[in-house]
C-alpha positions as CSV (number, residue, x, y, z in Angstrom):
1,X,101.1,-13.9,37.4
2,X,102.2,-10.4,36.4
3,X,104.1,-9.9,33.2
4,X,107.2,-8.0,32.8
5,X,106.8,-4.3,32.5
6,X,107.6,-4.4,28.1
7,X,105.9,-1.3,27.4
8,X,106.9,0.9,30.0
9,X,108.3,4.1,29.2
10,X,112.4,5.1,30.0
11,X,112.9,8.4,31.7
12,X,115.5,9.5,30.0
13,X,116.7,11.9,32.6
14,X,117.3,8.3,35.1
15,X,118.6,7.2,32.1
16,X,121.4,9.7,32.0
17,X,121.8,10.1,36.1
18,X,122.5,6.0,35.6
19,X,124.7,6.5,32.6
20,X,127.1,9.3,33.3
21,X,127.0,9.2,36.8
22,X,128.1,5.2,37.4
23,X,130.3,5.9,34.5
24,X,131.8,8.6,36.4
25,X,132.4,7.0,39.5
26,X,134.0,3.8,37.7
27,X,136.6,6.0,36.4
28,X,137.5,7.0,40.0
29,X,136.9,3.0,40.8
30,X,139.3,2.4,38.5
31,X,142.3,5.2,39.5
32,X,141.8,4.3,43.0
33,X,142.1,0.7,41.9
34,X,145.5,1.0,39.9
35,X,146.8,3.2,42.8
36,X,146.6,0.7,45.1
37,X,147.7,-2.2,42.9
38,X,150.8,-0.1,41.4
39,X,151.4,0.9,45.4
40,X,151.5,-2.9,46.4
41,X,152.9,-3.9,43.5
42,X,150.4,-6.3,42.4
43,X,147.3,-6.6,39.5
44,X,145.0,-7.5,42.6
45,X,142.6,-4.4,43.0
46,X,142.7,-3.6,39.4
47,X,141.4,-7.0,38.4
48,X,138.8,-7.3,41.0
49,X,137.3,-3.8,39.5
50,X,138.0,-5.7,35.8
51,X,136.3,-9.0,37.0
52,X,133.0,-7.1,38.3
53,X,132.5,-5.2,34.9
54,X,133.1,-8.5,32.8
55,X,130.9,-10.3,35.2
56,X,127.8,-7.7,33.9
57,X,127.7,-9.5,30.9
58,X,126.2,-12.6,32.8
59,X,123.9,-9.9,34.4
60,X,120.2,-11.0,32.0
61,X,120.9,-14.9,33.8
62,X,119.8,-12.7,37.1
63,X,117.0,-11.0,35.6
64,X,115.2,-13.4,34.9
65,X,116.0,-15.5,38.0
66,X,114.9,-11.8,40.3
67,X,112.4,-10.8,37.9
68,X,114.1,-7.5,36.9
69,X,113.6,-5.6,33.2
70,X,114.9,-2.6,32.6
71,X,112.8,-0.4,30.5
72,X,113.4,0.1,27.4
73,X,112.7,1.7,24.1
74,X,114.4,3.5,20.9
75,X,116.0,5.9,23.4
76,X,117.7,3.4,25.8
77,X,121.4,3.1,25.9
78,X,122.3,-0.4,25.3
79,X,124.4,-2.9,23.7
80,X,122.8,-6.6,23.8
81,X,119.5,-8.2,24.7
82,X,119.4,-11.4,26.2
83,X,116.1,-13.5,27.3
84,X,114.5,-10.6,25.8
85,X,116.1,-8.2,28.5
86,X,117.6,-5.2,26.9
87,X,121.0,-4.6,28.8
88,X,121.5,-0.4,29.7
89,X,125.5,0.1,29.3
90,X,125.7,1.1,32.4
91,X,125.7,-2.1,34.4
92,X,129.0,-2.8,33.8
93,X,129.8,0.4,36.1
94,X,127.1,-0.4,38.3
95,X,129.1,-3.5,39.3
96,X,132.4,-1.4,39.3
97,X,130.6,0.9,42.1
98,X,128.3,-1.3,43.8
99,X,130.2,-4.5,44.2
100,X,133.9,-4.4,43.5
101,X,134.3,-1.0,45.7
102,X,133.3,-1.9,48.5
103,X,135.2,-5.6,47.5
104,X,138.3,-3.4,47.9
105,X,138.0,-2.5,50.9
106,X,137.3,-5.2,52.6
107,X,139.5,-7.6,50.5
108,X,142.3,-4.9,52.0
109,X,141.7,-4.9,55.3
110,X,141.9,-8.6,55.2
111,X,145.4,-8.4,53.7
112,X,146.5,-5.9,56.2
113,X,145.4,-8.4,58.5
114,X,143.1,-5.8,60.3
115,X,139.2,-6.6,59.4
116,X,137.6,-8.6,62.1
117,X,134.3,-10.1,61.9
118,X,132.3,-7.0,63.7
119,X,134.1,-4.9,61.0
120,X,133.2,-7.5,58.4
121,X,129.1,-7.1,59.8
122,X,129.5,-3.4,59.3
123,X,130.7,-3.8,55.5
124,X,128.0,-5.8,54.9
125,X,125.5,-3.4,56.2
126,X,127.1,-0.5,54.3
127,X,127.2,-2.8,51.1
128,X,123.3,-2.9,51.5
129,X,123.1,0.8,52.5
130,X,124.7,1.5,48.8
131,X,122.7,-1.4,47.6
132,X,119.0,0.3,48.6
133,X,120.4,3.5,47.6
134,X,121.2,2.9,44.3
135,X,118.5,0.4,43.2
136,X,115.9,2.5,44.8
137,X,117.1,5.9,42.5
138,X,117.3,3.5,39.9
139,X,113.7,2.1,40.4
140,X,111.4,5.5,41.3
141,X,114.2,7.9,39.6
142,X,113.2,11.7,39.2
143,X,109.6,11.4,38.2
144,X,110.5,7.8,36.8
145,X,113.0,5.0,36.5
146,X,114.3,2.8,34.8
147,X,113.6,-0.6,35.6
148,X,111.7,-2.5,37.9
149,X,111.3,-5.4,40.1
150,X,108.1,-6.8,38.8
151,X,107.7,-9.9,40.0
152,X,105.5,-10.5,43.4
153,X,108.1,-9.3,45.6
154,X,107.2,-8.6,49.1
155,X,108.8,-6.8,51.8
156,X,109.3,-4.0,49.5
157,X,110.8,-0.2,50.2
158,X,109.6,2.3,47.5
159,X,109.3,-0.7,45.7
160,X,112.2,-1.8,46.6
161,X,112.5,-5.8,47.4
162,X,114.6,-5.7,50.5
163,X,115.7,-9.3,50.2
164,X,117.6,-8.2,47.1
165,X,119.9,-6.0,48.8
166,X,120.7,-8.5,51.9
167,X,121.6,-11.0,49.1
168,X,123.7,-8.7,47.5
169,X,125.7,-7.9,50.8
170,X,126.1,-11.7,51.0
171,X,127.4,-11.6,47.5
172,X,129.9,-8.7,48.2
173,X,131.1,-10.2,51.6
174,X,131.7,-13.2,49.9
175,X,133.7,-12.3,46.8
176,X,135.9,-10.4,49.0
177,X,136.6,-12.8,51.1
178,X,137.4,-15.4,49.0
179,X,139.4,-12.8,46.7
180,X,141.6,-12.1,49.1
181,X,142.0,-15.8,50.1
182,X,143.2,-16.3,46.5
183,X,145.9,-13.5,46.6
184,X,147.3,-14.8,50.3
185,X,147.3,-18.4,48.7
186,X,149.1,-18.0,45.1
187,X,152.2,-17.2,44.0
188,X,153.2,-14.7,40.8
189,X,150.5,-12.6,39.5
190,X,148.9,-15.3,36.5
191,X,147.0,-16.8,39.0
192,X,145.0,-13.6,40.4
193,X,143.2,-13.4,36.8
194,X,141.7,-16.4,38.5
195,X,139.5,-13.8,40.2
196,X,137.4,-13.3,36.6
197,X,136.0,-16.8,37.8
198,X,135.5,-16.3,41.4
199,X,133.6,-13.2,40.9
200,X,130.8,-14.8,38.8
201,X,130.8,-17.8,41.1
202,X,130.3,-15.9,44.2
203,X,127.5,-13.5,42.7
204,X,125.8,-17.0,42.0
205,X,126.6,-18.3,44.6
206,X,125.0,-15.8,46.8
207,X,121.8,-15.1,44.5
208,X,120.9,-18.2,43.3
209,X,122.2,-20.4,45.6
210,X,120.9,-18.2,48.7
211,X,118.2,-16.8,46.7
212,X,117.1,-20.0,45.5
213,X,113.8,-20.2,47.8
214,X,113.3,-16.9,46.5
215,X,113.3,-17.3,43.0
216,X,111.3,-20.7,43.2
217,X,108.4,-19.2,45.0
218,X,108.8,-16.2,42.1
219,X,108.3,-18.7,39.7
220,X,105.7,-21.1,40.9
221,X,103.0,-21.9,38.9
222,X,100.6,-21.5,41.5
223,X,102.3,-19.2,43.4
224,X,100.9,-17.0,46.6
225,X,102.2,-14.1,48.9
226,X,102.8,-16.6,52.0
227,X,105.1,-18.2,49.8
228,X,106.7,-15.8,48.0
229,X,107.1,-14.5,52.1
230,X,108.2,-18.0,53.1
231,X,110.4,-17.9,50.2
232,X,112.1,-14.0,50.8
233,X,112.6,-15.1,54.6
234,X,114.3,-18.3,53.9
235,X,116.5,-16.2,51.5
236,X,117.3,-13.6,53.7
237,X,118.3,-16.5,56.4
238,X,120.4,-18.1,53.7
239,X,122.1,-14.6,52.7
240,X,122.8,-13.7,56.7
241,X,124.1,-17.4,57.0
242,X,126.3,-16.4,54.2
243,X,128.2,-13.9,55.8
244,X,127.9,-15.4,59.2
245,X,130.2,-18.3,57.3
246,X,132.6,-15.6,55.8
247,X,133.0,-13.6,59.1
248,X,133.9,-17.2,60.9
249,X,137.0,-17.5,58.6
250,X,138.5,-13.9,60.8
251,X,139.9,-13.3,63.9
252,X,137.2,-11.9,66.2
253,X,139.7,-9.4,67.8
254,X,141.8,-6.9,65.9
255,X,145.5,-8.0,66.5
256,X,148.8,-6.4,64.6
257,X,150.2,-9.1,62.7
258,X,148.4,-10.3,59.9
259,X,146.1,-12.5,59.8
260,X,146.7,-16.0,59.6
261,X,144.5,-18.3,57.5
């Protein structure tokens, strides 16, 4: 089996792209976020954005599930190491941009009562659009990256595991989902902080309870590439099942009342 890619260098430009950029974007994240809850008169949105960036602290249990390391070095930006994974600082963002913004949305449109479960598909395919987008940049950068999958991924796009993204779109779908089934369910605003629990539970949910036939063929011992392909296919069926459950829980036409639950 490979080993984890220790001594490969940073660009430092990706680096910076990664930094500023998600950084950047979370700000907006974040105005759009208080906006909305100050509009509605409720914490909701803001805590969801809060609850993905205190989720990235659980972020190294993942890499070593996925067989991710981010490269590292005396010029990397980061702030704690964990099963000898050096963390960038900007994966806290990366979850404010890749997971809790697109959570938003659909967690909103549920609310309002006017997501279906076609319009609940399409999230989930622009979820996984962002998802290949961003990891993909973040993998092959501008004349280099800054991390990799190293593992013996197949089905890979610029090196790129596919699998990962349809997981994470299973992992979106479903912390929105069950986000806003906690705000349509409680009473008073105490119990919404609830959602710095759901978040980490759905991610796991998702990726290692979905992604649990991939990460085992990862892992095996005596591993091959029919089962590491038996493995990514049974995890991709497990992700799709995912959000096949989530869509089941909407109405399959729009209507103009809210939905009921």
């Amino acid at each position: 089996m490979s080993t984890a890619p220790v001594d490969h260098p940073l660009n430092l430009l990706t680096q910076d792209i990664l930094t500023y950029g998600s950084w950047g974007l979370t700000l907006v994240v974040l105005a759009l976020a208080l906006r909305l809850s100050a509009r509605e008169q409720t914490p909701f949105y803001i805590l969801m954005v809060l609850a993905a960036m205190v989720a990235a602290f659980a972020e190294p249990l993942y890499d070593e599930g996925m067989m991710l390391y981010f490269y590292s070095g005396a010029a990397m930006h980061t702030h704690f190491t964990a099963f000898d994974i050096p963390q960038p600082v900007w994966t806290h963002s990366g979850y404010a941009v890749l997971y809790a913004l697109p959570a938003i949305y659909i967690a909103q449109k549920i609310g309002q009562g006017t997501l279906t479960r076609r319009g609940l598909y399409i999230g989930a395919g622009i979820e996984m659009t962002m998802s290949c987008v961003f990891e993909i940049f973040g993998i092959n950068g501008i004349g280099g990256g800054a991390y990799a999958y190293w593992g013996p991924h197949v089905l890979r796009i610029f090196e790129y595991p596919v699998v990962i993204g349809v997981l994470e779109s299973a992992q979106v779908v479903c912390f929105s989902v069950a986000a806003a089934m906690l705000r349509a369910r409680v009473r008073g605003h105490a119990a919404l902080f609830g959602l710095f629990l759901v978040f980490p539970c759905t991610f796991y949910l998702a990726n290692f309870g979905a992604g649990a036939p991939l990460i085992i063929s990862l892992h095996l011992e005596h591993s091959s590439p029919t089962l590491v392909m038996l493995g990514t296919l049974l995890s991709i069926a497990g992700a799709l099942g995912l959000i096949r459950a989530a869509a089941a829980l909407l109405p399959e036409a729009r209507r103009s009342g809210p939905a009921t639950a």
